[in-house]
TORKOL-4160 file (C-alpha; in steps of 0.2 Angstrom, whole numbers, padded with zeros to 4 digits, m for minus):
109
<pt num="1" X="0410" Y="0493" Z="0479"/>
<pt num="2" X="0411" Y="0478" Z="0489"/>
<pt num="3" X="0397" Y="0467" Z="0493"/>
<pt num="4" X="0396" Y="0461" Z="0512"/>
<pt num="5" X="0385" Y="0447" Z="0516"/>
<pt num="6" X="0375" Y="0453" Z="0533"/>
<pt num="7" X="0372" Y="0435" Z="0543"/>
<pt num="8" X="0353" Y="0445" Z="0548"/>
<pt num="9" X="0352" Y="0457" Z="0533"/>
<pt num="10" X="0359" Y="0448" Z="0519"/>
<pt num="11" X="0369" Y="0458" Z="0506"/>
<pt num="12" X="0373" Y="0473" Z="0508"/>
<pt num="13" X="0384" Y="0489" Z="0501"/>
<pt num="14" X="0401" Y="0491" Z="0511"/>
<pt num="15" X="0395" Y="0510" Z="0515"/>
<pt num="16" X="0383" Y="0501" Z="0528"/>
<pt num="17" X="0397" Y="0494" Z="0539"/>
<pt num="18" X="0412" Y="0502" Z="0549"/>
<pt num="19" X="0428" Y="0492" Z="0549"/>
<pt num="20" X="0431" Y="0486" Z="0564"/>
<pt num="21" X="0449" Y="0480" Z="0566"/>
<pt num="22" X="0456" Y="0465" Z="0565"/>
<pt num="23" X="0445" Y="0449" Z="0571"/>
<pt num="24" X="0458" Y="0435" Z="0577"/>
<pt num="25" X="0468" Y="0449" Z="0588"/>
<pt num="26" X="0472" Y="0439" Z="0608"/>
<pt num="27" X="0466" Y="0452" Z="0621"/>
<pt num="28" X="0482" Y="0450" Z="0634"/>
<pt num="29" X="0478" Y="0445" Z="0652"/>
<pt num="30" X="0472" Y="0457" Z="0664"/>
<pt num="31" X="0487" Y="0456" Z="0674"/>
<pt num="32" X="0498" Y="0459" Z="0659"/>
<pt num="33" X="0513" Y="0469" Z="0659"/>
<pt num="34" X="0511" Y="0488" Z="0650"/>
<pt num="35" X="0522" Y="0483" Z="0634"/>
<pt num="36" X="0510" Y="0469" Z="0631"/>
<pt num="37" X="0493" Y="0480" Z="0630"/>
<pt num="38" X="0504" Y="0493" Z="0622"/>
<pt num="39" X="0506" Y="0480" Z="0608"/>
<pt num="40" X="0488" Y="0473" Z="0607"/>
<pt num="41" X="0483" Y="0492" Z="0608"/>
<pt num="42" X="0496" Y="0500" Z="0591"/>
<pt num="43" X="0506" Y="0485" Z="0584"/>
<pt num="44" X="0495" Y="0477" Z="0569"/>
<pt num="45" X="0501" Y="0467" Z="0554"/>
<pt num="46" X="0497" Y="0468" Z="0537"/>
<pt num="47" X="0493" Y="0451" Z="0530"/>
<pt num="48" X="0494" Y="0449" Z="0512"/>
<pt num="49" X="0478" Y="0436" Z="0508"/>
<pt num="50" X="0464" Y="0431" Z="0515"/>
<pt num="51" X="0459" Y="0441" Z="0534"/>
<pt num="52" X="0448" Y="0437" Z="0548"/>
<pt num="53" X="0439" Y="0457" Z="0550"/>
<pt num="54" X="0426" Y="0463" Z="0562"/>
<pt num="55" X="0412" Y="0475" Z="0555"/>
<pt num="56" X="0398" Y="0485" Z="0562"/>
<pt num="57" X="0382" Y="0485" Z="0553"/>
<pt num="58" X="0378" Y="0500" Z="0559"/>
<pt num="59" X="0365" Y="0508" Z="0548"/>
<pt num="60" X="0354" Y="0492" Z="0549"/>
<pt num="61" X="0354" Y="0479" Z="0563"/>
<pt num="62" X="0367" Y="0486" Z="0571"/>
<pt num="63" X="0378" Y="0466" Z="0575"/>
<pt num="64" X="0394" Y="0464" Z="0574"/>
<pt num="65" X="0399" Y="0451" Z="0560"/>
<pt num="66" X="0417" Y="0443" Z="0553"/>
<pt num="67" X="0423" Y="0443" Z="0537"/>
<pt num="68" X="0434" Y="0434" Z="0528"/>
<pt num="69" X="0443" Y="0447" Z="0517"/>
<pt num="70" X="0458" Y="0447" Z="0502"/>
<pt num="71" X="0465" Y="0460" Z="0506"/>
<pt num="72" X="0475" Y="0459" Z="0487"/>
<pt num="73" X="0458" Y="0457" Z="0477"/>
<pt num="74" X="0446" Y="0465" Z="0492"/>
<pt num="75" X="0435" Y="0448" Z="0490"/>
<pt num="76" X="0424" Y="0443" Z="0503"/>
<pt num="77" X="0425" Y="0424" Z="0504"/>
<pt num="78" X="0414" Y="0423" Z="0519"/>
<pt num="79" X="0405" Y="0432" Z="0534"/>
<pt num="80" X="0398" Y="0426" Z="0551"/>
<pt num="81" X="0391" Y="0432" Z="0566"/>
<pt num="82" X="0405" Y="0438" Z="0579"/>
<pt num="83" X="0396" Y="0430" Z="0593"/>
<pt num="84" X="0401" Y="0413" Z="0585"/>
<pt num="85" X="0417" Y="0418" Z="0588"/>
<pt num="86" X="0417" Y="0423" Z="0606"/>
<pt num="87" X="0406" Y="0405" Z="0609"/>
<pt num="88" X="0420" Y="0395" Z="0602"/>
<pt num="89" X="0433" Y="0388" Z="0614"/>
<pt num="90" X="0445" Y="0398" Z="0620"/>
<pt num="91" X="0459" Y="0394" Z="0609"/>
<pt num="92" X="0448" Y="0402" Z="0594"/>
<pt num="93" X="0455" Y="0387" Z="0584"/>
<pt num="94" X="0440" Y="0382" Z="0577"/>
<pt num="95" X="0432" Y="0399" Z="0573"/>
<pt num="96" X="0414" Y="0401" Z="0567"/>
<pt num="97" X="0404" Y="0394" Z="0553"/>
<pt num="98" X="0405" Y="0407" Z="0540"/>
<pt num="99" X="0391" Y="0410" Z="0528"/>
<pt num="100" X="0398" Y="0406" Z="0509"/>
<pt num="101" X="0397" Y="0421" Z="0499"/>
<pt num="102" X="0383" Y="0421" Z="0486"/>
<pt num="103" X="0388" Y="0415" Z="0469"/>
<pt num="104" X="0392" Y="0429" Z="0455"/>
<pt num="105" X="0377" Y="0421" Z="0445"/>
<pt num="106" X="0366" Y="0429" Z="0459"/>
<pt num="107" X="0361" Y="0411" Z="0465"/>
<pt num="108" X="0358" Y="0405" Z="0483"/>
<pt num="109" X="0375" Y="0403" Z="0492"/>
């Protein structure tokens, strides 16, 4: 079971939230050729380690956050909301302000 840290709800079981893809995927320009938009559409990699992620929190608030997933150990290191993302500038360099994940003493993060 994995634990994801809703930005609104707090934590939360994983069977709350539908994978959403990948987060830091670039949307090619509208006028970009066919190939291009094929790509972006069926090519994805498979990173080994840590992983920007969009999920829906679909059973509660119904928001779209990031998370920062291991993909070896499944750990989530951190979540945000995804409009942070899509407010940054447009090179998406900085990213958002993830929230820590709570500590495994059940403290505040």
């Amino acid at each position: 079971m994995l634990l994801i840290r809703c930005p609104w709800c707090g934590a939360r079981d994983h069977t709350e939230f539908t994978y959403g893809g990948a987060g830091a995927l670039e949307r090619p320009a509208a006028g970009a050729p066919l190939a291009a938009w094929s790509d972006f559409v069926y090519l994805r990699d498979n990173p080994r380690g840590r992983h920007v992620e969009l999920w829906h929190h679909g059973t509660s608030c119904r928001r779209w956050i990031e998370v920062v997933r291991d993909t070896l150990t499944h750990e989530i290191v951190a979540t945000a909301p995804a409009e942070a993302r899509a407010a940054s500038s447009p090179d998406r360099a900085a990213g958002p302000a993830f929230h820590a994940r709570a500590p495994k003493d059940g403290g505040a993060p």
